[in-house]
N, C-alpha and C positions, 0 to 999 in steps of 0.2 A: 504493500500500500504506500501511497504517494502520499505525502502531507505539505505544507506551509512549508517546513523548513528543505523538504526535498526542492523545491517550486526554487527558493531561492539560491540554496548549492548551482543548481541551474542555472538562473540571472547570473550569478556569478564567474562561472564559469563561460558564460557566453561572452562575458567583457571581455575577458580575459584573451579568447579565440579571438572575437572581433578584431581586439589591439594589435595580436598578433598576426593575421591576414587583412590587416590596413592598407599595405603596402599590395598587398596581391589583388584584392580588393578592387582598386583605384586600379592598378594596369589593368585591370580586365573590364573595367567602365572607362578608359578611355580610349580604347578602341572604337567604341561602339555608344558611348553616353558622353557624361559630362565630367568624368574623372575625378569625379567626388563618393564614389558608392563607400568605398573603405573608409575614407574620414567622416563619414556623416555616420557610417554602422557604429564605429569605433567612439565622436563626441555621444550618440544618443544612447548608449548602453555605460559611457562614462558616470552622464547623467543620471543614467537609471542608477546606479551603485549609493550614487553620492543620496539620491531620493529617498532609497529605501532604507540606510543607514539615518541618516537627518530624522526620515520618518517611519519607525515601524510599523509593519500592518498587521491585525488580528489575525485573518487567515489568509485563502490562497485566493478566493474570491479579490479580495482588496490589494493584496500585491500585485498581481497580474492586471489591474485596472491602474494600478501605482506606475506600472512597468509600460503601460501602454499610454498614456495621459502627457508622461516622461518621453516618451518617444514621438508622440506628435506633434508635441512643445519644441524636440529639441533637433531633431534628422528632418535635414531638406531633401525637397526633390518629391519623389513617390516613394519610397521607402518609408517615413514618417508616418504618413497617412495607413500605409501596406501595413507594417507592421504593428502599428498603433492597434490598428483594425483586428489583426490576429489575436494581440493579447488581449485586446478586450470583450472579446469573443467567448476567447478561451476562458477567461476569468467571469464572465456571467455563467458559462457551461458546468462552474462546478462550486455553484453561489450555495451557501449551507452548507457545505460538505468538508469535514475537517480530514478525510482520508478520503485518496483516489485509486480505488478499485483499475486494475490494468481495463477495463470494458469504460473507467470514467477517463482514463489517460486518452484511449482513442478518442471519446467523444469530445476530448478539448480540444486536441487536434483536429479534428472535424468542422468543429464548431467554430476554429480560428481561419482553418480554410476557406471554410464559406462566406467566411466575412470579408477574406483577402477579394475573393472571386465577385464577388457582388462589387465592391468598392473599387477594383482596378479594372472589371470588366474584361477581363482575359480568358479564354479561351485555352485548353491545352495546343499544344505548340505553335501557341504567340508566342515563344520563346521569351519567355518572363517567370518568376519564381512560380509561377503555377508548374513550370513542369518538374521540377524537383519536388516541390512540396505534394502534388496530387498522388503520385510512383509511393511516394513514400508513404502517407497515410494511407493509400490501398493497400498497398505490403501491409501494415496495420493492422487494419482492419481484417483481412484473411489471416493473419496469424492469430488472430483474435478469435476469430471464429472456429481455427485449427485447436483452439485450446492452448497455445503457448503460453510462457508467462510471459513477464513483462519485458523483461532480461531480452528475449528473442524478438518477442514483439518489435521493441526499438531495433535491436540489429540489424531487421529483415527492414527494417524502411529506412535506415541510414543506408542499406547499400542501395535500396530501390532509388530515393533521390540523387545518391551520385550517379548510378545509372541514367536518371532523369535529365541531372545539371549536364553530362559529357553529350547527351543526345541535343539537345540546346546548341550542340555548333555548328551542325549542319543547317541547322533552321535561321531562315528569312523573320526578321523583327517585325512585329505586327502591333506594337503596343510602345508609346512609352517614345520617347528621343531614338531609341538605335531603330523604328520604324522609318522613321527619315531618312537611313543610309539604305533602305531599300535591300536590293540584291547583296549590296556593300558589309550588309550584317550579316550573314554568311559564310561560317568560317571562325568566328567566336563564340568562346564561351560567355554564357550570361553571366552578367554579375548576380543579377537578382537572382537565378537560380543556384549560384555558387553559397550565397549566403542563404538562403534555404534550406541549402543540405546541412550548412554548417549549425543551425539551428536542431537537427532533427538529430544529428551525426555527434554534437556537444551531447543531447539528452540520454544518448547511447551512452557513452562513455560516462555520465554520473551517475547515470543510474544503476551503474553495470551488477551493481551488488543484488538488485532483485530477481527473483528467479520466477 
């Protein structure tokens, strides 16, 4: 079971990855974007750290609305809005709930996806963090239903979104500034889906202790 202080291990550690693929980040949005996706991932999770320290939240309901309020306040561009959008999602999906069942973990993730999809309006391969994050919550979801635990759960959908983020370079930009480069997007990888995985591929990894 997933609780409050799992939720935040996680923030935590997502700063952490962000800071660290800042740099990777940013080359892979300036081919194709505005060359800001790594420093906008890396100030708005900065932010979140400094947020939820300054202010502790009750449960995981209020962190995760902490984490996403933090994020749309502070990350330009579509990222801010995107991801804003996910945590807050996520964090009404598991409003009351002081432990998250692996069948409540999928449904936050679910619940953050559809928020991302409604709000950027994207399509699977617009080649935008929908195609990382969709591969990945299905892998999810089917493990879920396979009966795995949690532990697998995540594994099977960190590799399905890197799967996801590397199929993103053949793909023509449909959404978003690297639309504009037309045929010319073509050949890289998304940032939005890069950070995507990185998102789903962080939860693996802290979470690794659940079985």
């Amino acid at each position: 079971m997933i609780d409050r202080d799992d939720l935040l291990a996680w923030v935590y550690a997502l700063q952490k990855r962000y800071a660290a693929e800042k740099a990777h980040l940013t080359e892979l949005d300036a081919a194709i974007g505005d060359a800001d996706h790594g420093v906008n991932m890396d100030r708005g999770f900065q932010a979140v750290v400094a947020e939820v320290e300054n202010h502790p939240t009750p449960d995981s309901a209020a962190l995760l609305k902490t984490v996403a309020m933090t994020l749309i306040k502070t990350v330009g561009g579509a990222a801010g809005p995107l991801y804003g959008t996910f945590f807050l999602r996520a964090g009404a999906s598991c409003a009351e709930k002081t432990h998250l069942s692996p069948a409540d973990v999928t449904a936050l993730f679910r619940a953050g996806l559809a928020g991302v999809i409604q709000r950027g309006k994207a399509a699977p391969n617009d080649k935008t963090m929908i195609d990382a994050l969709g591969p990945g919550i299905e892998a999810m979801q089917q493990a879920l239903d396979a009966g795995a635990g949690l532990k697998e759960m995540l594994a099977r959908a960190a590799a399905a979104a890197e799967a996801g983020m590397r199929n993103t370079v053949p793909m023509q930009a449909r959404k978003g500034r690297a639309s504009y480069l037309g045929e010319r997007s073509i050949g890289h990888q998304d940032p939005g889906a890069t950070s995507a995985w990185l998102l789903l591929k962080v939860a693996a990894e802290v979470w690794i202790r659940f079985h």
